[in-house]
N, C-alpha and C positions, 0 to 999 in steps of 0.2 A: 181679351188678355189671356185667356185659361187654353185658348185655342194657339196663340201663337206660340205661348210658352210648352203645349204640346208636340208642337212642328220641331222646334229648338230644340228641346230632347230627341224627338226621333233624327234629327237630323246630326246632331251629337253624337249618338251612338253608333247610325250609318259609317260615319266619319272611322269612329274607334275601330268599330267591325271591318272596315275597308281596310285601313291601313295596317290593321292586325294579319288579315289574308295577304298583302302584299307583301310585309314583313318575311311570314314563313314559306312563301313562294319565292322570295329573294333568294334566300340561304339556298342554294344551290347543294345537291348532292352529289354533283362531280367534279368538284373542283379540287386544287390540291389542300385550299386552306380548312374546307370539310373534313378531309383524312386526317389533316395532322392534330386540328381537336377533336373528331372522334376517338382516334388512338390514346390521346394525354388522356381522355376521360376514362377510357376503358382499361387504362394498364394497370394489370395491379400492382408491378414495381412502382409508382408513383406513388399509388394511394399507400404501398407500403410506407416510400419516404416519411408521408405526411401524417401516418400514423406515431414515425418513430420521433417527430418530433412534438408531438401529443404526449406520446411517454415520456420523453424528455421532462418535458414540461410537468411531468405529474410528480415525476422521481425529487423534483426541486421540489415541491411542493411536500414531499414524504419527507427527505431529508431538515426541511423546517420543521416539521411534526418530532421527528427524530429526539431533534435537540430543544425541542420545549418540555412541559411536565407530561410524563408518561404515569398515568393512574390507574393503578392495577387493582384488582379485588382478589384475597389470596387465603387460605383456607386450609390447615390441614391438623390431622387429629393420630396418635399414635398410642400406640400402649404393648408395653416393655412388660411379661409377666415374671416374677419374680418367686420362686418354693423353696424353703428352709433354706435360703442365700444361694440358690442355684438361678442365675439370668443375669443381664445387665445388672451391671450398680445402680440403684435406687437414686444414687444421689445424684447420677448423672443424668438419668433416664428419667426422675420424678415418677415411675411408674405410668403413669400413663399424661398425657399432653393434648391441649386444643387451643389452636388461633386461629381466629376468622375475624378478618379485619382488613382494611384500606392501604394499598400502599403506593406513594407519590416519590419517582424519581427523574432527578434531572441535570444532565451533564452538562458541566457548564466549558464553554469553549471562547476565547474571545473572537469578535464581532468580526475582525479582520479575518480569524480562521474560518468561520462561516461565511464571510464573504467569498473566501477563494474556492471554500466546497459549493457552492451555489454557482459560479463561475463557471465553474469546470462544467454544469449541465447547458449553460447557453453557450460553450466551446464546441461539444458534443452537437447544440443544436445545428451549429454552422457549420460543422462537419459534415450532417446529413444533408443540409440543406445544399451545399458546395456539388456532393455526390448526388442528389436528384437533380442539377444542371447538369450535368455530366451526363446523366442519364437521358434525362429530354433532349439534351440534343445531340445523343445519338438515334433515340428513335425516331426525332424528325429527321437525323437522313434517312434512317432505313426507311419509314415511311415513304420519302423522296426520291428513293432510287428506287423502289417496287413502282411506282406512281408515272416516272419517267422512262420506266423498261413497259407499262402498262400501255401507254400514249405511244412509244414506238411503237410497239404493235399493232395497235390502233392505225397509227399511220400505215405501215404497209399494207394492212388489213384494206384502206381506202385507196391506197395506191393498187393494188390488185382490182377494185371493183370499180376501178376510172378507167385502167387497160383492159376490163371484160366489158365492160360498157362500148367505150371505142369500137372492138372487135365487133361486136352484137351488132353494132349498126351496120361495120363492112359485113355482115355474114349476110344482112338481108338482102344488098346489093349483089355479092358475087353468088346466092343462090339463083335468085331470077335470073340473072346473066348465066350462068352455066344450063339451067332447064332448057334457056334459048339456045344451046350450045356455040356462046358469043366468049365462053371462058374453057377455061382446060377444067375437065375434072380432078385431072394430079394435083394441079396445083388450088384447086377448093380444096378437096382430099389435105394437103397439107396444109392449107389453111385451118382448116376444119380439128385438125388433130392441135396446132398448134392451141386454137381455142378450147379445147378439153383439157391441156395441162394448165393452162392458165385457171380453168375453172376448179382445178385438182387441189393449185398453190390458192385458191382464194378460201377455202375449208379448210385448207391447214393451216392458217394465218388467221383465218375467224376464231379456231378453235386455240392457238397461240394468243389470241386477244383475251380470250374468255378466262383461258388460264390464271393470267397474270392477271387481270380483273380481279379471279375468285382470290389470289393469295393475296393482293392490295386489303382487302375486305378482312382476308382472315388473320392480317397483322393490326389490323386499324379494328381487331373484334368487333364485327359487323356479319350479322347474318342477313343476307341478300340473297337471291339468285337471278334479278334483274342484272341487264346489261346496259346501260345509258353511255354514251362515246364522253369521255372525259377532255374536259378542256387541256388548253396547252398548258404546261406549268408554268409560272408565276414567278422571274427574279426581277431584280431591280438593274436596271439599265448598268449602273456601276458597282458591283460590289467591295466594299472595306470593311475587310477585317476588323475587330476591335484590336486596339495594342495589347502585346501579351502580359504587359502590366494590369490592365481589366481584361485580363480572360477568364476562364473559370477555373483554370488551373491554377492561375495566381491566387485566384479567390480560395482555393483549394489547399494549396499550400500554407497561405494564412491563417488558415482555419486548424491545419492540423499543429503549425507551427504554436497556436495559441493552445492548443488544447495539452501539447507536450510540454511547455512553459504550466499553464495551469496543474500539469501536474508532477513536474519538480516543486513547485509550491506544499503542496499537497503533502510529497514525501516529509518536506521538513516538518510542517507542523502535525504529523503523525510522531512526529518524537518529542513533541512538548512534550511535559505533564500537562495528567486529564485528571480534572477533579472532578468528581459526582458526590450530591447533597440525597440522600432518601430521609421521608418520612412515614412510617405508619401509626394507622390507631386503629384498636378495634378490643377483642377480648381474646386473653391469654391467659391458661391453668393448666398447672398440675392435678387442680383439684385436692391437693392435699390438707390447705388451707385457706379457710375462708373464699372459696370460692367464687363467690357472688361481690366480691369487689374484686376481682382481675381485670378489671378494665380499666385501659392504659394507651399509652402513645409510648413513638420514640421517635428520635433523630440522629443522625448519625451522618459521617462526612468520609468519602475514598477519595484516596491520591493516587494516580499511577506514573512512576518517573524513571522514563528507559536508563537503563543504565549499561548496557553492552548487548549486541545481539549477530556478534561475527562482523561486523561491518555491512549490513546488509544493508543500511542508508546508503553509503557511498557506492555502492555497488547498484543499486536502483538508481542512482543518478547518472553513473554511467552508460546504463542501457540508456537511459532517457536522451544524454547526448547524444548517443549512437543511434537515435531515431532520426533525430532531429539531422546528423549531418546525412543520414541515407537520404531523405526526403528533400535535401536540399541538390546533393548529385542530380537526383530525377527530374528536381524543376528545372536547373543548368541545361541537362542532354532534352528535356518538353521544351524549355525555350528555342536551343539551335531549332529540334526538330518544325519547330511551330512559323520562326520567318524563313526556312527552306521551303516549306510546304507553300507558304504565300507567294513566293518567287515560282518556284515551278508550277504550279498551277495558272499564276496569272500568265506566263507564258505558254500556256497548254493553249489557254483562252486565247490570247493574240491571234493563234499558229492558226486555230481554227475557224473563226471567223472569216479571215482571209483564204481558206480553206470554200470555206458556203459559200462567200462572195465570188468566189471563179466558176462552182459548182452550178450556182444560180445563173449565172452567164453563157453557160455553155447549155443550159436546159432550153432556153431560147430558142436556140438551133435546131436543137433535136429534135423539138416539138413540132417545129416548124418545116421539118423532114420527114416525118410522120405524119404531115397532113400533106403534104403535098405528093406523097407516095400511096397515100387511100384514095386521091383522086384520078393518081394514071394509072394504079393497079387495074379496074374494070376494061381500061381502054387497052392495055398489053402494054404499055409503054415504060411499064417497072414490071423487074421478075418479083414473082410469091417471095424467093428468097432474100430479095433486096429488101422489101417490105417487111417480111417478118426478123431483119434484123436492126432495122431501125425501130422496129417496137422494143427490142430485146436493149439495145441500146441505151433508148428514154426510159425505161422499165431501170435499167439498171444505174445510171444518172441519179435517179430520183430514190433509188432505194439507197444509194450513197448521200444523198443529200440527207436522207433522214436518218443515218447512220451516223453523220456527220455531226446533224442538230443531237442525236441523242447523246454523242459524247461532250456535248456541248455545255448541255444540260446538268449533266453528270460533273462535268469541272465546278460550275456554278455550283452547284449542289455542296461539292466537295470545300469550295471557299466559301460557303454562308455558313456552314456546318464543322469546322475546324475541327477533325478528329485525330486526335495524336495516340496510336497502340501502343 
């Protein structure tokens, strides 16, 4: 029994350990959905957000403190000297004075005024919260379009090392044939040179790959010097917009619009009267009599009741509306701007599709012209120059097709990521 239930553990833990290795061999380091959570992790505009709404959170929490009982400890001692009636008057001054003793104050507000000053900090939080959407999704396009200029490059980077490959093979063929003097040396010679600029554009486009690799990395704060080919980026077959009634600008607007509301509130009951209750107790002397019973309490009550201040109420209410109609112009001209952008863009998309689908049709051809001109080139039966320009041809075909896919890319990008300036 001691033996099987030994097996069953090790075999338990095999399990764990396996699929723990699988796990983090899963998670892929070059894919687009790696960059866009490494960057969320490492921004510290985010982690700002998420701080400010911590403050927030702390500030309702002080403002409760506020307006509960505030318990002081207070202390002070004084002496007025007094020669042949020359100093303060005695009878004001007692000659000399000491309290040291407890003192407990607390403004009282009604419940409903407390409610809206506590309001006003979960307004404030939705406000931040509103502007860190805003945020995240513009750095997942930036991240998106670094990511999708990275992967072109990538691509012609491969598209150069498919045409030096190709070439590589004819060079083996028309060297031996020219040693045999079965071929022209001009035209290896121009062969030859042809292959050296191709070799020239495959370093400048490694080194264009690298580039844009290294600033992928240094917007998504990651230090790397590794190069791994990153996959193709990731949309969804159909992309829909969310209505600009849930966008984040609406959410946005809502947010600020409550926060402006919460603080027209706010104005008003700044001009109740505010009553505050103190109490102290401790010991208080002049010392001039009997000073070992000065020990004493008091209590006492303040009223404070605006009664004129220039009209400075109404006049903070009218900035307030004047916030409030500014804000509401900009969601008006955010909304047009927002289903234009859905209109023209999905129409980018159409254009171009149908754009790849002819591109990819006519690649066919070419490709197919390009093999069949490496095969008569040895025999003389196609010039060098027919040859090397049907490479130049498919070369340029295919560097359109991925010019084509990258603006593709970039529209998609542009409608998953709705960025209205």
């Amino acid at each position: 029994m001691d033996t099987f239930r030994t097996y069953l553990i090790r075999g338990i833990l095999f399990s764990v350990l396996f699929f723990s290795y699988f796990k983090i061999n899963a998670q892929s380091k070059n894919t687009l959905s790696y960059f866009l959570e490494t960057a969320k992790i490492n921004s510290p505009v985010l982690n700002d957000y998420n701080n400010q709404v911590i403050s927030n959170r702390i500030d309702s929490l002080k403002l409760k403190a506020t307006y509960g009982f505030i318990v002081s400890g207070e202390g002070t001692a004084g002496y007025s000297p007094n020669s042949k009636g020359w100093g303060y008057d005695s009878a004001l001054t007692n000659g000399q004075s000491l309290f040291a003793g407890v003192r407990i104050a607390k403004e009282f507000i009604s419940r409903n005024n407390l409610n809206t000053r506590l309001s006003g900090f979960s307004a404030s939080i939705a406000q931040v919260l509103a502007q860190r959407n805003i945020s995240l999704q513009t750095l997942n396009k930036q991240i998106t379009d670094q990511y999708i200029t990275t992967y072109a490059s990538q691509q012609q980077y491969s598209l150069s090392q498919e045409i030096i490959h190709l070439l590589d093979q004819e060079d083996i063929i028309l060297k031996k044939l020219t040693k045999a003097a079965a071929f022209k040396q001009t035209d290896y010679l121009t062969f030859k040179v042809t292959l050296q600029q191709n070799e020239l554009t495959l370093e400048q486009q490694k080194a264009d790959w690298q580039n844009n690799y290294s600033l992928l990395k240094y917007l998504s704060g990651i230090v790397d010097d590794t190069f791994e080919p990153v996959e193709i980026p990731y949309f969804q077959e159909s992309l829909t917009p969310v209505s600009f009634d849930d966008s984040m600008y609406q959410k946005a607007f809502k947010a600020d619009s409550l926060k402006l509301a919460n603080d027209a509130e706010i104005i008003q009951y700044n001009y109740k009267p505010k009553v505050t209750a103190f109490s102290d107790g401790g010991y208080q002397s002049s010392f001039a009599l009997t000073p070992y019973k000065n020990f004493g309490m008091s209590l006492g009550i303040g009223v404070t009741i605006p009664i004129y201040d220039g009209h400075q109420k109404k006049m903070l209410l009218q900035q307030n509306q004047l916030s409030l109609q500014t804000r509401q112009k900009y969601l008006e001209q955010t909304h047009r701007q927002y289903q234009q952008q859905i209109l023209q863009v999905n129409n980018q998309i159409e254009q171009y599709d149908k754009i790849i689908h002819t591109a990819n049709e006519q690649i066919t051809y070419a490709k197919t012209l390009v093999e069949a001109n490496a095969k008569q080139l040895p025999t003389g039966d196609v010039r060098m120059v027919d040859f090397i320009l049907s490479i130049n041809n498919l070369l340029s075909l295919k560097g359109n097709i991925i010019q084509y896919n990258t603006i593709l890319f970039n529209l998609k990008n542009q409608l998953q990521y709705l960025i209205i300036q």
